[in-house]
C-alpha positions, 0 to 999 in steps of 0.5 A, a space after each residue: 453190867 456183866 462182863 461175858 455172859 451166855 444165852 440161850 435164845 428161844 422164840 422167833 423174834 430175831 430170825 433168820 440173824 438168831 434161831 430158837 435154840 441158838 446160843 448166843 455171848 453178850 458183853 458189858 464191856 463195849 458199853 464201859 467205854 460208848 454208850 450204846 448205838 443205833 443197830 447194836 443187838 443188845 441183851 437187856 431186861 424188862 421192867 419185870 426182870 424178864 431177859 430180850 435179845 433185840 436190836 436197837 432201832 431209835 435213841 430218842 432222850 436217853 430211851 432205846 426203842 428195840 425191835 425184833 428182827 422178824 417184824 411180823 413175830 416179835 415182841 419188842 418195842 412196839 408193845 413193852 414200850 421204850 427201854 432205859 440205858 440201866 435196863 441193858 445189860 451187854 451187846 450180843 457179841 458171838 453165836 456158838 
């Protein structure tokens, strides 16, 4: 979990909320204290340590489905698959 991070996003997944190139702070800090939500834009890493930024869209047994915000051009869920709770890593927090 980490504490502040930065991150640079690329891609068009999470348009018109997050652009390519926008910079973006994440925090493990909120999720010390509540698990996180349905809604909660998260950073989090797949299985093969590659780094998303996606919003929450279902909790269902302790595995998070994470959609795009540009439904038509995003890779989330609905290809990778459910997400686990140790695959996140802090909740997108601030865009620079």
């Amino acid at each position: 979990m980490l504490l502040l991070a930065k991150y640079k996003i690329t891609g068009h997944s999470m348009e018109p909320l997050l652009k390519n190139g926008d910079k973006i702070i994440a925090t493990g800090l909120f999720y010390l204290f509540q698990s996180p939500k349905i809604n909660d834009i998260v950073v989090f890493k797949d299985s093969k340590g590659k780094v998303f930024i996606k919003r929450i869209e279902k909790i269902n047994k302790g595995k998070y489905f994470m959609l795009g915000e540009n439904k038509k051009d995003s890779f989330d869920s609905r290809k990778f698959g459910e997400i686990v709770r140790n695959q996140i890593l802090g909740k997108f927090i601030y865009k620079i």
